[in-house]
N, C-alpha and C positions, 0 to 999 in steps of 0.2 A: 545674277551673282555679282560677286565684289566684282571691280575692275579697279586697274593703278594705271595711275600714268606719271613719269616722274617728267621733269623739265628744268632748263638751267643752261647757265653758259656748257660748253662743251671746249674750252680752254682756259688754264688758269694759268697765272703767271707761278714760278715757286717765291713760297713767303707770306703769298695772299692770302685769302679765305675761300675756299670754295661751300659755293651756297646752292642746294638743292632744292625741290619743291615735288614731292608728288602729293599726287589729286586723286581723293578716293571717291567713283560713285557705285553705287548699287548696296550702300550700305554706309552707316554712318563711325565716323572714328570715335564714338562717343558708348557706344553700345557695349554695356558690359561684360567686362574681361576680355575684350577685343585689344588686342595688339600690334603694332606694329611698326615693320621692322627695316634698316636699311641691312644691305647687304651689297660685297662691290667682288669683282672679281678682275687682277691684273691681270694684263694681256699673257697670255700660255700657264697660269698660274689658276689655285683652286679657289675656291670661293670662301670668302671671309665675313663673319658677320659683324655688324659695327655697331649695333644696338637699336632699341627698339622703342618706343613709344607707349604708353597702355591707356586703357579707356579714361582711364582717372587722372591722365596727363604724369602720371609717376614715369622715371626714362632709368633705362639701363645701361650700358654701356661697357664693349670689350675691354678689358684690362690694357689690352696693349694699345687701344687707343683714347679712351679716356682722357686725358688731358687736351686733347685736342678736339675733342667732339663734341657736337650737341644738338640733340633731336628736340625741336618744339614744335607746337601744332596752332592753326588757326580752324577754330570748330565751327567760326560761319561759313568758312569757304569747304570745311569736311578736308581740311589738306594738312600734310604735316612735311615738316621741311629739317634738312641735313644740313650740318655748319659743319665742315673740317677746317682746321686753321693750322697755317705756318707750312703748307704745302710743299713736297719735294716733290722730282718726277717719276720717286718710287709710290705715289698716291693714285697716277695713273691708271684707270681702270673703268670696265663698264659698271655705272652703281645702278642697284637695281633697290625699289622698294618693294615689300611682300606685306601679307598676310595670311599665314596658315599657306593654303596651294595657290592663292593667286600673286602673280609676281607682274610687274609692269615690266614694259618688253626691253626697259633698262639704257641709258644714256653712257657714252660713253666720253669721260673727262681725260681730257691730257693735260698734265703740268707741264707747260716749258714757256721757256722766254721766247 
């Protein structure tokens, strides 16, 4: 079955960029109408989705962060990777990448100086 595993600094400064990377195996990011997806969730807080990736490299992205995001993919490595930019310490949160029911067991980013 899929598996995710995401990876990445685990602190960012605010202002910076924070740069994710999850690693799909047991299936390929390429495979059609396969999607996916980042999602992060603030500490005590519900889970937010932030957009997703699709087989065709087409991306989507929540309204309310959109200006600041951007999902692309590298299809030799099967990996697809999260850009937030211009970071507060409200971005703080464990981010998790999924697909359909498999979710990687999620990294958890702090913003602070």
């Amino acid at each position: 079955q899929v598996q995710l595993q995401e990876s990445g600094p685990g602190l960012v400064k605010p202002s910076q960029t924070l740069s994710l990377t999850c690693t799909v195996s047991g299936g390929s990011i390429t495979t059609s109408y396969y999607a996916w997806s980042w999602i992060r969730q603030p500490p005590g807080k519900g889970l937010e989705w932030m957009g997703v990736i699709a087989y065709d490299g087409s991306t989507y992205y929540s309204p309310s962060l959109k200006s600041r995001t951007s999902i692309s993919r590298d299809t030799s490595k099967n990996q697809f990777s999260l850009q937030l930019s211009s970071v507060t310490p409200e971005d703080t949160a464990v981010y998790y990448c999924a697909h359909l029911g498999a979710w990687g067991q999620g990294t958890l980013v702090t913003v602070s100086s």
